[in-house]
Structure formats: structure tokens, C-alpha cells
PQR file with spaces between the fields and no chain letter, atoms N, CA, C, O and H, PARSE charges and radii, in Angstrom:
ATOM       1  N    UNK     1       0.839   -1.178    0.000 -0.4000 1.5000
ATOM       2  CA   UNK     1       0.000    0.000    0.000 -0.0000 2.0000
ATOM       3  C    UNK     1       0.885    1.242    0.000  0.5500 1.7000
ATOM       4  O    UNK     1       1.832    1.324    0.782 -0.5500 1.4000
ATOM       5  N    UNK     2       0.575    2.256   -0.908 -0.4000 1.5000
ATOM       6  CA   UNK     2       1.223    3.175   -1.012 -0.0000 2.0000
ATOM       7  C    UNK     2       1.014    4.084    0.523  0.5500 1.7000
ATOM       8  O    UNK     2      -0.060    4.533    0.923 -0.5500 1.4000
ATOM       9  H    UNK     2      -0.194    2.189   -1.543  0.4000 1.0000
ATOM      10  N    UNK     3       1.838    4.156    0.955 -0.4000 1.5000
ATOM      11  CA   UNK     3       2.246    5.371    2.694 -0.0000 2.0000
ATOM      12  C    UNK     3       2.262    6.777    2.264  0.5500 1.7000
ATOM      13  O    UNK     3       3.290    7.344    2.634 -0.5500 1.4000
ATOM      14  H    UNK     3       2.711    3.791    0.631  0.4000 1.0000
ATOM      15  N    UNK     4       1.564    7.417    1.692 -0.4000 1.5000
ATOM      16  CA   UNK     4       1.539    8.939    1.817 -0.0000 2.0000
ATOM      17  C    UNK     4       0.344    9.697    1.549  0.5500 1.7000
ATOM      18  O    UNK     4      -0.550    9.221    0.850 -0.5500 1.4000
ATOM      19  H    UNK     4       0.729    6.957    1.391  0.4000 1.0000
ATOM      20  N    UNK     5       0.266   10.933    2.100 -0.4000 1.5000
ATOM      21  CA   UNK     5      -0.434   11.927    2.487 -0.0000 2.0000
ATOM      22  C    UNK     5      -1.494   11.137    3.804  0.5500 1.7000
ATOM      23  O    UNK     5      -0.994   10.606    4.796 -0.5500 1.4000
ATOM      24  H    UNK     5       0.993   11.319    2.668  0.4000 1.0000
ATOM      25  N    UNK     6      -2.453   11.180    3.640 -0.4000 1.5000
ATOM      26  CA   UNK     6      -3.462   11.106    4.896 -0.0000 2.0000
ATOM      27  C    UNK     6      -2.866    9.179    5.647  0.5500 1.7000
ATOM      28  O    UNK     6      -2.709    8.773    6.798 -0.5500 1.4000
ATOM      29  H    UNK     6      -2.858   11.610    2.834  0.4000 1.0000
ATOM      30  N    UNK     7      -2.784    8.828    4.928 -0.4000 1.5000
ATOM      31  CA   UNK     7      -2.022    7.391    5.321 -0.0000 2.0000
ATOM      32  C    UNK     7      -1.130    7.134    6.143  0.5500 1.7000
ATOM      33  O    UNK     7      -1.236    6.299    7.042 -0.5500 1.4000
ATOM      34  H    UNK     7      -2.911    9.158    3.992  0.4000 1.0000
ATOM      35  N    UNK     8       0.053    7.980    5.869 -0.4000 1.5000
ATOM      36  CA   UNK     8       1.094    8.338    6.335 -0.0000 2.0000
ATOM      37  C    UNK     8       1.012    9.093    7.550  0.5500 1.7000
ATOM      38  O    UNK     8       1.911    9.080    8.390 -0.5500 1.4000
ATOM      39  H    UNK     8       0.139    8.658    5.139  0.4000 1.0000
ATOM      40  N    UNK     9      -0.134    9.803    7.669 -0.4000 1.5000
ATOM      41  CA   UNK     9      -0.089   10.743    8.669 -0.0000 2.0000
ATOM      42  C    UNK     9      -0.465    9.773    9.911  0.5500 1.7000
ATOM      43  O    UNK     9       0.229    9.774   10.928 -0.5500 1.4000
ATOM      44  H    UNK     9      -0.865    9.814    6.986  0.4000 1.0000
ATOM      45  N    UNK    10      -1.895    8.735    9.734 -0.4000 1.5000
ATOM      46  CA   UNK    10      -2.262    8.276   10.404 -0.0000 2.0000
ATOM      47  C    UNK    10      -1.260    6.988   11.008  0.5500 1.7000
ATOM      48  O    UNK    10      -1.263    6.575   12.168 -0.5500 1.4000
ATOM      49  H    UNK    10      -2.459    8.734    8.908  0.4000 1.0000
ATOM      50  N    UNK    11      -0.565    6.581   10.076 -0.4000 1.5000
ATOM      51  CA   UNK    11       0.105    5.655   10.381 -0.0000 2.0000
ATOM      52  C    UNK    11       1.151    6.150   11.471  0.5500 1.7000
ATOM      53  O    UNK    11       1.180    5.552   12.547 -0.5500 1.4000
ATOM      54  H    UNK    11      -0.563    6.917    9.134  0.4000 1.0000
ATOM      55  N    UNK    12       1.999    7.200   11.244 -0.4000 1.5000
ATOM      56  CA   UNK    12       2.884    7.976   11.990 -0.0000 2.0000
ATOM      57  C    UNK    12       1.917    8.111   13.757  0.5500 1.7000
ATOM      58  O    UNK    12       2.290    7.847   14.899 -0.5500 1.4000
ATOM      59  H    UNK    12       1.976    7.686   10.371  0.4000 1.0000
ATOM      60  N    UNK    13       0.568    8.651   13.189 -0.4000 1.5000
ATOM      61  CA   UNK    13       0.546    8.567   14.867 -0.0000 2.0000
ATOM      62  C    UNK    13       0.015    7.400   15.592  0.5500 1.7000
ATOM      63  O    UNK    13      -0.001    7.540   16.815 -0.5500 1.4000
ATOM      64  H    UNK    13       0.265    8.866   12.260  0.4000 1.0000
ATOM      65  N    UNK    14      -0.352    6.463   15.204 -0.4000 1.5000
ATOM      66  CA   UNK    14      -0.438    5.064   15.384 -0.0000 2.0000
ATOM      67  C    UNK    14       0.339    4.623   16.204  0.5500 1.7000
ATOM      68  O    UNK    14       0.064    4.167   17.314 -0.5500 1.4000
ATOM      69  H    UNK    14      -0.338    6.349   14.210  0.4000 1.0000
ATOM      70  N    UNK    15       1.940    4.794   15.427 -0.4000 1.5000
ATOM      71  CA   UNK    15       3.223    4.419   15.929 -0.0000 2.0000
ATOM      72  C    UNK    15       3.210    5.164   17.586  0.5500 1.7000
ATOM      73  O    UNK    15       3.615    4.495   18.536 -0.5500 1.4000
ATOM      74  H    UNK    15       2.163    5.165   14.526  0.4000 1.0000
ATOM      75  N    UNK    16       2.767    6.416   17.760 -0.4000 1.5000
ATOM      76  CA   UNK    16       3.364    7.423   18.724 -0.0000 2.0000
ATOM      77  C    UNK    16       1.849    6.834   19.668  0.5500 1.7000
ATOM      78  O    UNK    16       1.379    7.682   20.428 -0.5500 1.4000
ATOM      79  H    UNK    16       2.438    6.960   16.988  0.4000 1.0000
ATOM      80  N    UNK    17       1.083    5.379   19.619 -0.4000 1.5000
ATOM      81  CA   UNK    17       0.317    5.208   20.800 -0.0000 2.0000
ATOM      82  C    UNK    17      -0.923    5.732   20.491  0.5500 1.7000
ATOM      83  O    UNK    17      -1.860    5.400   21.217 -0.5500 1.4000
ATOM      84  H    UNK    17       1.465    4.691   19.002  0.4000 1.0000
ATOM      85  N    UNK    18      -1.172    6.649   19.361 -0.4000 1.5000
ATOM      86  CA   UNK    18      -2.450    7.472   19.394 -0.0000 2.0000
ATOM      87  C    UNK    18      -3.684    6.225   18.949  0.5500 1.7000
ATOM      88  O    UNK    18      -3.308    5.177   18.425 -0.5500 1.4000
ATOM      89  H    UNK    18      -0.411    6.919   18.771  0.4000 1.0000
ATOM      90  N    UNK    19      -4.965    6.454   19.190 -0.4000 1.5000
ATOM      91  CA   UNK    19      -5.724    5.446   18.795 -0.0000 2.0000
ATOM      92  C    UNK    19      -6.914    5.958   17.805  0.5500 1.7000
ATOM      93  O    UNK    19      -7.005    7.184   17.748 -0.5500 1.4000
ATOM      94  H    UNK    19      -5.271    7.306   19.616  0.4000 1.0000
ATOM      95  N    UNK    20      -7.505    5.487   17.302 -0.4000 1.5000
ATOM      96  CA   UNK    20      -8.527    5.822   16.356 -0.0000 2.0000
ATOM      97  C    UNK    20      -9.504    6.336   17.445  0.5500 1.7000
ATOM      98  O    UNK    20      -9.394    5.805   18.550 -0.5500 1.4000
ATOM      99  H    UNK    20      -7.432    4.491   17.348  0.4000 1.0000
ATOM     100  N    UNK    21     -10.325    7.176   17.303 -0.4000 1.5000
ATOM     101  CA   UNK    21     -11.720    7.759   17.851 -0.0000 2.0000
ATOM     102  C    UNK    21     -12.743    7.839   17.115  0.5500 1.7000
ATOM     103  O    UNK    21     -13.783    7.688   17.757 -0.5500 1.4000
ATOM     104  H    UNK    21     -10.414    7.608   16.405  0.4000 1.0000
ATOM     105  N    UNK    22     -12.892    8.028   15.935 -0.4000 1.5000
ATOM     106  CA   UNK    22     -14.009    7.808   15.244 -0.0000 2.0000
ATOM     107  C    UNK    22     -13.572    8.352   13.875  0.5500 1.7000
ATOM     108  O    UNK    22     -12.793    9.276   13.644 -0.5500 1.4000
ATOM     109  H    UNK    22     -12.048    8.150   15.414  0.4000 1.0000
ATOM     110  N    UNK    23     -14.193    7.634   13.090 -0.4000 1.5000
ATOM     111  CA   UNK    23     -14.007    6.954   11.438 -0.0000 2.0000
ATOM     112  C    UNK    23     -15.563    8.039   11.065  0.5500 1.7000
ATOM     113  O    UNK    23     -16.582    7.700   11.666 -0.5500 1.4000
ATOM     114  H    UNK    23     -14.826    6.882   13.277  0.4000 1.0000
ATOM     115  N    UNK    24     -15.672    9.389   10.013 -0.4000 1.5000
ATOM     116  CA   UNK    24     -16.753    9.488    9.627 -0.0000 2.0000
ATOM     117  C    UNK    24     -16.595    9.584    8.072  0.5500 1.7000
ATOM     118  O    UNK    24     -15.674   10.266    7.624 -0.5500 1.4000
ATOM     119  H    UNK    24     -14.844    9.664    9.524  0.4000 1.0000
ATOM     120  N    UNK    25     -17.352    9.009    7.329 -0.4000 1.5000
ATOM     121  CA   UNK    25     -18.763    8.368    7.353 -0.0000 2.0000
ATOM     122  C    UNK    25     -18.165    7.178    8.111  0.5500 1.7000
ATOM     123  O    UNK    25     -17.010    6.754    8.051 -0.5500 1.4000
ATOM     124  H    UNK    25     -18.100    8.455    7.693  0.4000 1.0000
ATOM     125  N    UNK    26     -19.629    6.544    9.138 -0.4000 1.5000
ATOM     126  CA   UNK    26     -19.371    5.558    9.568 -0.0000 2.0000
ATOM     127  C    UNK    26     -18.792    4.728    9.196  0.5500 1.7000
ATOM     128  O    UNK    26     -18.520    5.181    8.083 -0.5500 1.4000
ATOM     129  H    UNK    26     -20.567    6.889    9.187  0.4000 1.0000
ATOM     130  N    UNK    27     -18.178    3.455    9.241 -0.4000 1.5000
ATOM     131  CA   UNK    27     -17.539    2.378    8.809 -0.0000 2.0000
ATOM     132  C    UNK    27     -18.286    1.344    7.554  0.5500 1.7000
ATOM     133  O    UNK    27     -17.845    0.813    6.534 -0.5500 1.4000
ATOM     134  H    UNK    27     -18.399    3.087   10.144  0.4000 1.0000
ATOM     135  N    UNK    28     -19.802    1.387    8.305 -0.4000 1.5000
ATOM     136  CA   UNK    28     -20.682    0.600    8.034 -0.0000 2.0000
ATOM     137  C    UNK    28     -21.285    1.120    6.589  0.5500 1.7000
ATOM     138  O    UNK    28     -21.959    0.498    5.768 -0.5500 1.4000
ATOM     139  H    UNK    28     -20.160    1.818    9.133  0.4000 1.0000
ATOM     140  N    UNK    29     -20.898    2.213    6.572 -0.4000 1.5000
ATOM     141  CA   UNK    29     -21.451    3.265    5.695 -0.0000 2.0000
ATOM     142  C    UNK    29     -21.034    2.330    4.033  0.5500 1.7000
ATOM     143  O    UNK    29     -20.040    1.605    4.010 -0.5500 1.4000
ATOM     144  H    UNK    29     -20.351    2.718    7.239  0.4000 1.0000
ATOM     145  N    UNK    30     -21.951    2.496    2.737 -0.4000 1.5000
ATOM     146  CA   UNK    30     -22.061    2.057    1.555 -0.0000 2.0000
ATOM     147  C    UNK    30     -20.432    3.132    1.106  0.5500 1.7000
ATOM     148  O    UNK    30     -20.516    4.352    0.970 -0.5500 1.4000
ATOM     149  H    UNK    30     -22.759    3.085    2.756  0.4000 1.0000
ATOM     150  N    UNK    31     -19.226    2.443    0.959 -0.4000 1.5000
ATOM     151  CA   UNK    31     -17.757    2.608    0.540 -0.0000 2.0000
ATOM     152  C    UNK    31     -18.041    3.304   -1.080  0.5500 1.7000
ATOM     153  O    UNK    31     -17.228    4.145   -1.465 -0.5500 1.4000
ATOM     154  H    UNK    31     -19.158    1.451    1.069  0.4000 1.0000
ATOM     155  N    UNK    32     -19.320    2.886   -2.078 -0.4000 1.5000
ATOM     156  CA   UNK    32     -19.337    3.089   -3.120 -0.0000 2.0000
ATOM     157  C    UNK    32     -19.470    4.539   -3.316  0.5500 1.7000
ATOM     158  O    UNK    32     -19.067    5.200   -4.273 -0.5500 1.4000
ATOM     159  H    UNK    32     -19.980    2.203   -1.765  0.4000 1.0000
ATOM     160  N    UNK    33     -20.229    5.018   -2.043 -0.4000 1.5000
ATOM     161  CA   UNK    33     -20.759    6.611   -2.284 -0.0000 2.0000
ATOM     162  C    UNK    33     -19.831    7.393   -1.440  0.5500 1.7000
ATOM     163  O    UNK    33     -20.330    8.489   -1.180 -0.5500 1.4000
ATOM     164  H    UNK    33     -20.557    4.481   -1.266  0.4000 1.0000
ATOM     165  N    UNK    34     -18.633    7.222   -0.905 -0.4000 1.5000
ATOM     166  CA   UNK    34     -17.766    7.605   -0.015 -0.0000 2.0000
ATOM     167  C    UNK    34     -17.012    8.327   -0.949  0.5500 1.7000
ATOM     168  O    UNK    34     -16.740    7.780   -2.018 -0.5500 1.4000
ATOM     169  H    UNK    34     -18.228    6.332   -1.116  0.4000 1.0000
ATOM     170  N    UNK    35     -16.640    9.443   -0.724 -0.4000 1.5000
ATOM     171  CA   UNK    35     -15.703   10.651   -1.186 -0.0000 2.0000
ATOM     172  C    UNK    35     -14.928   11.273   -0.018  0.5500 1.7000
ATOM     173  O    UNK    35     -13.738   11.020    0.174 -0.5500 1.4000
ATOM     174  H    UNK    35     -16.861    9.887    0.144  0.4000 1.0000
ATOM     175  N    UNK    36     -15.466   11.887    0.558 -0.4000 1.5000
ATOM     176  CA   UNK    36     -14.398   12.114    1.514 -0.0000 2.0000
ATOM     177  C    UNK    36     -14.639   11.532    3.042  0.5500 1.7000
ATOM     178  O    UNK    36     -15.740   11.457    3.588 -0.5500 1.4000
ATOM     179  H    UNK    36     -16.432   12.093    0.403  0.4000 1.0000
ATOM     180  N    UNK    37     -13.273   11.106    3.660 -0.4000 1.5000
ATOM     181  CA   UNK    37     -13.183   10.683    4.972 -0.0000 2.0000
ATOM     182  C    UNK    37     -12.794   11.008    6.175  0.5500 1.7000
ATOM     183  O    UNK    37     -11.582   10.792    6.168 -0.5500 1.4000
ATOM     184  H    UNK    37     -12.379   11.167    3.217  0.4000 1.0000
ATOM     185  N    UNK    38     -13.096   11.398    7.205 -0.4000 1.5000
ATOM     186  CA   UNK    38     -12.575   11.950    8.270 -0.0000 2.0000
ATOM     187  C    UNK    38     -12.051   11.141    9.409  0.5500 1.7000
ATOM     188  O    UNK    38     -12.925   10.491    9.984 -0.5500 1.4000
ATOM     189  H    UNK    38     -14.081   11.573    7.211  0.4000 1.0000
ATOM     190  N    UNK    39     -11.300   11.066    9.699 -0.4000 1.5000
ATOM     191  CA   UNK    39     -10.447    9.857   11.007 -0.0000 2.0000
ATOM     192  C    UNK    39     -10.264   11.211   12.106  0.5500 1.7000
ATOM     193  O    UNK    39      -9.769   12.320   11.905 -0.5500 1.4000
ATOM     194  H    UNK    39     -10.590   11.594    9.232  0.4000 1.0000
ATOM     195  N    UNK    40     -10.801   10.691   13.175 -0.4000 1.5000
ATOM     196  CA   UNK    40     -10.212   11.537   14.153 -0.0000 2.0000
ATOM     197  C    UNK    40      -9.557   10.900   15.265  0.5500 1.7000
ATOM     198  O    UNK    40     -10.322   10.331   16.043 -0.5500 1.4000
ATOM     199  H    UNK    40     -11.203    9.790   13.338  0.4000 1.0000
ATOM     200  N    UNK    41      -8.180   10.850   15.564 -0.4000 1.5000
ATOM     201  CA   UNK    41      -7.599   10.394   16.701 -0.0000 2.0000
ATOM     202  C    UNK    41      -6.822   11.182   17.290  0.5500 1.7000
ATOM     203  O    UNK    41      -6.185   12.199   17.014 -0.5500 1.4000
ATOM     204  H    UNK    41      -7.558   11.313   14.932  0.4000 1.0000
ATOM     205  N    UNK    42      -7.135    9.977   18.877 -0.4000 1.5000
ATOM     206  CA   UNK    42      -6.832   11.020   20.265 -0.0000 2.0000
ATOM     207  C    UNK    42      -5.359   10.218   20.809  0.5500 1.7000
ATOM     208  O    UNK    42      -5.203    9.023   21.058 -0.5500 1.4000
ATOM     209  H    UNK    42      -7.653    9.151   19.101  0.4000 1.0000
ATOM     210  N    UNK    43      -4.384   11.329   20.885 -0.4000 1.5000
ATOM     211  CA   UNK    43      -3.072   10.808   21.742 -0.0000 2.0000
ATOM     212  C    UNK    43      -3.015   10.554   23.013  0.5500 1.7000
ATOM     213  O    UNK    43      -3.849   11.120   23.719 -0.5500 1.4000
ATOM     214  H    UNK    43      -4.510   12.300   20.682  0.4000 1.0000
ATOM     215  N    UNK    44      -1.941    9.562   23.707 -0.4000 1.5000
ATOM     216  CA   UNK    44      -2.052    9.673   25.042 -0.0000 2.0000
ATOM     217  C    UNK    44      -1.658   11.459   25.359  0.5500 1.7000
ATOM     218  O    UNK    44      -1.791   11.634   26.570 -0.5500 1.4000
ATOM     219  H    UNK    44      -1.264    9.102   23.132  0.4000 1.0000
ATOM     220  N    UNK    45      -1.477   12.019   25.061 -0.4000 1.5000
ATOM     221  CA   UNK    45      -0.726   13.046   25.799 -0.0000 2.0000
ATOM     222  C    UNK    45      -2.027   14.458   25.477  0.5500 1.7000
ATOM     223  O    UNK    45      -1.821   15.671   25.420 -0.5500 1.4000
ATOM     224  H    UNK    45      -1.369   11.877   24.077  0.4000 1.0000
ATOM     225  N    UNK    46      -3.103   13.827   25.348 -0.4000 1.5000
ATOM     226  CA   UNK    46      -4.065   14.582   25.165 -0.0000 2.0000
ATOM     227  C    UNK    46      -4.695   15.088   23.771  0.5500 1.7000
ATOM     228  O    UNK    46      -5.864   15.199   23.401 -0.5500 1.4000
ATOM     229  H    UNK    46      -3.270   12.842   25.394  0.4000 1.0000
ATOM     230  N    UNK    47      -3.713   15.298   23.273 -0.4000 1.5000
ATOM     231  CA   UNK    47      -4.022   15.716   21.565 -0.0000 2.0000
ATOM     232  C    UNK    47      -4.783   15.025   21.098  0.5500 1.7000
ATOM     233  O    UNK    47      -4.834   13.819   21.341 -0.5500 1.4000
ATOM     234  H    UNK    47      -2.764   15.208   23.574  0.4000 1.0000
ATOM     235  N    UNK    48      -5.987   15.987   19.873 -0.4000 1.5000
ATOM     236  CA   UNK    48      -6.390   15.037   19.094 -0.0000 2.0000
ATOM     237  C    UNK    48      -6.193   15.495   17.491  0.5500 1.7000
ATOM     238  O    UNK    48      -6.009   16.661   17.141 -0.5500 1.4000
ATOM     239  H    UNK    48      -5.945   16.967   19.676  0.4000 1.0000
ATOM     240  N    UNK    49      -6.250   14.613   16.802 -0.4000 1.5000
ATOM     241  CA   UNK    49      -5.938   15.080   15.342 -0.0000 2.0000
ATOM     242  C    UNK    49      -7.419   14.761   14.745  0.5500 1.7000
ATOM     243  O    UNK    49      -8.410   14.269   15.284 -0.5500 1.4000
ATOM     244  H    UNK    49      -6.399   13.666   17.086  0.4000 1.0000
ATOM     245  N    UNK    50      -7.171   15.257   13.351 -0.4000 1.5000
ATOM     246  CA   UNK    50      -8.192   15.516   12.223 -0.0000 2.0000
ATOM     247  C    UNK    50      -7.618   14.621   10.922  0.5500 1.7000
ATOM     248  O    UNK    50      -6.435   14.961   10.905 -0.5500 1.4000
ATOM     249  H    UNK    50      -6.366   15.657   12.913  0.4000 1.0000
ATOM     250  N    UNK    51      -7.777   13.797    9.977 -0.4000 1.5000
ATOM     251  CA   UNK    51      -6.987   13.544    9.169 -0.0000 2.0000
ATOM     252  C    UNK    51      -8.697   13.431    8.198  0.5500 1.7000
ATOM     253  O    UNK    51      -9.819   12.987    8.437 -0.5500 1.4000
ATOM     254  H    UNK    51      -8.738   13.521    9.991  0.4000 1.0000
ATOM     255  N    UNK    52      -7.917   14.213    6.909 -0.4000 1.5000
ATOM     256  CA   UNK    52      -8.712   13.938    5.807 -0.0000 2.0000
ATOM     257  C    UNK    52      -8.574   13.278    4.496  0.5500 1.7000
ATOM     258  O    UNK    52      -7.613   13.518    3.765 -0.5500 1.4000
ATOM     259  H    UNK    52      -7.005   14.574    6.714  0.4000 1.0000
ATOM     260  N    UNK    53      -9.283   12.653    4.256 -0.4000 1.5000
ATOM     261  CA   UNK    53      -9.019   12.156    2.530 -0.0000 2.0000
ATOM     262  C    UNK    53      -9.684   12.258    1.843  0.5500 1.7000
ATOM     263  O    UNK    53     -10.871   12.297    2.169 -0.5500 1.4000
ATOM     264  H    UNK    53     -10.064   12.458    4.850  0.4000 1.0000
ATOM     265  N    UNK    54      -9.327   12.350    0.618 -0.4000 1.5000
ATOM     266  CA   UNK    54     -10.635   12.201   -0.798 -0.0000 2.0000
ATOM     267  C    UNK    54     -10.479   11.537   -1.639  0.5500 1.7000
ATOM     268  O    UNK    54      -9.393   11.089   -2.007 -0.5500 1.4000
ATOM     269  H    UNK    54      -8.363   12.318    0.353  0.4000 1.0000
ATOM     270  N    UNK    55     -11.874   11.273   -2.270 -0.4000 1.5000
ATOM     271  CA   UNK    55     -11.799   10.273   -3.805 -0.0000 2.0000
ATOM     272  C    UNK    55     -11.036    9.108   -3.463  0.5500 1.7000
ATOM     273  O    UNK    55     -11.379    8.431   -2.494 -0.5500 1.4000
ATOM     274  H    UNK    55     -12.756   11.637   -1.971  0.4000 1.0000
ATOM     275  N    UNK    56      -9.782    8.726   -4.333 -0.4000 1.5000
ATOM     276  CA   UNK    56      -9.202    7.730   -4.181 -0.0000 2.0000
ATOM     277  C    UNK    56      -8.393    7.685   -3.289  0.5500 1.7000
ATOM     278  O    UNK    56      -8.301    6.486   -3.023 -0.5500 1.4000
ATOM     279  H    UNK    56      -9.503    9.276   -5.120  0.4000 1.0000
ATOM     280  N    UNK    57      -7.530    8.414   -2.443 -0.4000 1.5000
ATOM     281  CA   UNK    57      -7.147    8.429   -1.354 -0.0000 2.0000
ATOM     282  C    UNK    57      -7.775    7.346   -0.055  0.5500 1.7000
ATOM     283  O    UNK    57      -7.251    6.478    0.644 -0.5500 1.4000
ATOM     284  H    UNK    57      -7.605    9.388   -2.659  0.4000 1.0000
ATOM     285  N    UNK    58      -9.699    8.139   -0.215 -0.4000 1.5000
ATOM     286  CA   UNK    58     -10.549    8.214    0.744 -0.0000 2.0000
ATOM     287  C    UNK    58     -10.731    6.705    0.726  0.5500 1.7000
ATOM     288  O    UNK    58     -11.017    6.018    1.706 -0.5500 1.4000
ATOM     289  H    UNK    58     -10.124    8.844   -0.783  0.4000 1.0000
ATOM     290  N    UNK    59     -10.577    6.385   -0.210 -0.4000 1.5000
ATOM     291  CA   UNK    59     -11.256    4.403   -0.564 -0.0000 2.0000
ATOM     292  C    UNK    59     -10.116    3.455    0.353  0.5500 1.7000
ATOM     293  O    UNK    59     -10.302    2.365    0.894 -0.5500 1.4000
ATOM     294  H    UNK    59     -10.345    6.943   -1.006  0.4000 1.0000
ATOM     295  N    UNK    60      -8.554    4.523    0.294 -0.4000 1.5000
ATOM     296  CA   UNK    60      -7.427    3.673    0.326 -0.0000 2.0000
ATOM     297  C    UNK    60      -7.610    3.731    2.179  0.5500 1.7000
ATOM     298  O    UNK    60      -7.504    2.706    2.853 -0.5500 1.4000
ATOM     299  H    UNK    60      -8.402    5.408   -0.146  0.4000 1.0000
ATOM     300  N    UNK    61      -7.872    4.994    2.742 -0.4000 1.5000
ATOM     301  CA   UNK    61      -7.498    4.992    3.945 -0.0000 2.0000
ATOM     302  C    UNK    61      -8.894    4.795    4.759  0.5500 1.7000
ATOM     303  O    UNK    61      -8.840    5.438    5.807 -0.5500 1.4000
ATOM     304  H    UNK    61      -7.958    5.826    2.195  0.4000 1.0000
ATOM     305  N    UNK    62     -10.183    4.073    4.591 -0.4000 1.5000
ATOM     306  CA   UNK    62     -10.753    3.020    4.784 -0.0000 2.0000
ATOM     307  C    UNK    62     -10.216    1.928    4.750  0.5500 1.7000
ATOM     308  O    UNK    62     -10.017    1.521    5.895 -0.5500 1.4000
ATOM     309  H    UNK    62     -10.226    3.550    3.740  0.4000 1.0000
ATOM     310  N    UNK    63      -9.840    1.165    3.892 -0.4000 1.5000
ATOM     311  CA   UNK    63      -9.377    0.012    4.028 -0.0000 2.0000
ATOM     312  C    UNK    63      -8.013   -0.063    5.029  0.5500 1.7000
ATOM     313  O    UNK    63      -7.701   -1.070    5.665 -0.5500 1.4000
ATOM     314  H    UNK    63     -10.001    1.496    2.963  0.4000 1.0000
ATOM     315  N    UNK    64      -7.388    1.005    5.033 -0.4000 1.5000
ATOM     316  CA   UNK    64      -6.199    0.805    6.221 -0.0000 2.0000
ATOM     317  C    UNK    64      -6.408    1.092    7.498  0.5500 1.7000
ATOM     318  O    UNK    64      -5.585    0.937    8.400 -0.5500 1.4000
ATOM     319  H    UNK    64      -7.642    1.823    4.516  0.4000 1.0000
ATOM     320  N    UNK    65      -7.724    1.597    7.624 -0.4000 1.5000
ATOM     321  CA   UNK    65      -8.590    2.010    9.184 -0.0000 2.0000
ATOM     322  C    UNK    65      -8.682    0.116    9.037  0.5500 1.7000
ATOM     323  O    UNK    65      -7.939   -0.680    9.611 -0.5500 1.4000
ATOM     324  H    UNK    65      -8.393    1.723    6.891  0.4000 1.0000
ATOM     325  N    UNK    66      -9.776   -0.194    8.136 -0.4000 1.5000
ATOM     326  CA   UNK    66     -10.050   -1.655    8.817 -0.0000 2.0000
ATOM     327  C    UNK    66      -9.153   -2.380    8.892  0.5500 1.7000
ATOM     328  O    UNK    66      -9.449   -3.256    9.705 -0.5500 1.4000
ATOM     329  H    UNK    66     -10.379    0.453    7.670  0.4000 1.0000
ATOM     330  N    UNK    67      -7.880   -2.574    8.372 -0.4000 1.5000
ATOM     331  CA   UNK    67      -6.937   -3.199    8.597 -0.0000 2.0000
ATOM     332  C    UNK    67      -6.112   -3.256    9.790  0.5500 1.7000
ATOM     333  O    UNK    67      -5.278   -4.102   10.114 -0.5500 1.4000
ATOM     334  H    UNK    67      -7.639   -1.862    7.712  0.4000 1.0000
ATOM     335  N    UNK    68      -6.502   -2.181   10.396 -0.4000 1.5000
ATOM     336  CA   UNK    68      -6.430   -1.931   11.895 -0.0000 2.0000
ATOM     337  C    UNK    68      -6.913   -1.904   12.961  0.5500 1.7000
ATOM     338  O    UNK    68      -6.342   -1.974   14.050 -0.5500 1.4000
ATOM     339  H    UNK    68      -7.179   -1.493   10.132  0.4000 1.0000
ATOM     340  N    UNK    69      -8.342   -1.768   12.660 -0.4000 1.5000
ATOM     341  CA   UNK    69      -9.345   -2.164   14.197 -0.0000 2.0000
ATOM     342  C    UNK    69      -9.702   -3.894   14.365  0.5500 1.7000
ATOM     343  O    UNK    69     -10.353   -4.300   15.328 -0.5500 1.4000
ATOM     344  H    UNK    69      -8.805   -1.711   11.776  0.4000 1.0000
């Protein structure tokens, strides 16, 4: 799987302990009508991030959310 832009980001804080908080559109949500994606995760050290994707990006970093929960 290609590692960059929103991928990369998430993956990076993964590494640093941070955990997923919520995936929108839901998970459950129809992938066909999905354009853009929002991941929001929370660090131990309080922080939380925003990560966005689109179009084909958005398809890729779904499948690397589920590849992880």
C-alpha cells in the first residue's frame, strides 16, 4: 500500500500510541458513495488530530482504518 499523504499521517501517529476515535462516514457506511473521509484520533498526551481524505485516497485509507481495528 502506497504510505503517503493522509495514510502516512495516520500511520505515523499510530506508531506514537495514538488510537482511532471515530471513522466518519461511519464504517458501516455504503464505501461506493464515499468521497471524503474523516479519522479523528486522540493521543495519550491529550491531543487530538483531524486527518482527511478524498476520492481515491478516501477508498485507500478506509481500508487501512479496517486493517487496523
Amino acid at each position: 500500500m502506497d504510505m503517503t499523504g493522509a495514510i502516512f499521517q495516520l500511520e505515523n501517529l499510530l506508531v506514537k500510541n495514538c488510537k482511532i476515535q471515530k471513522v466518519l462516514p461511519a464504517m458501516f457506511a455504503s464505501d461506493a458513495e464515499v468521497n471524503i473521509v474523516t479519522v479523528i484520533v486522540a493521543c495519550p498526551d491529550g491531543s487530538t488530530h483531524t486527518i482527511r481524505a478524498y476520492k481515491e485516497e478516501a477508498q485507500a485509507l478506509r481500508e487501512f482504518v479496517r486493517s487496523k481495528m
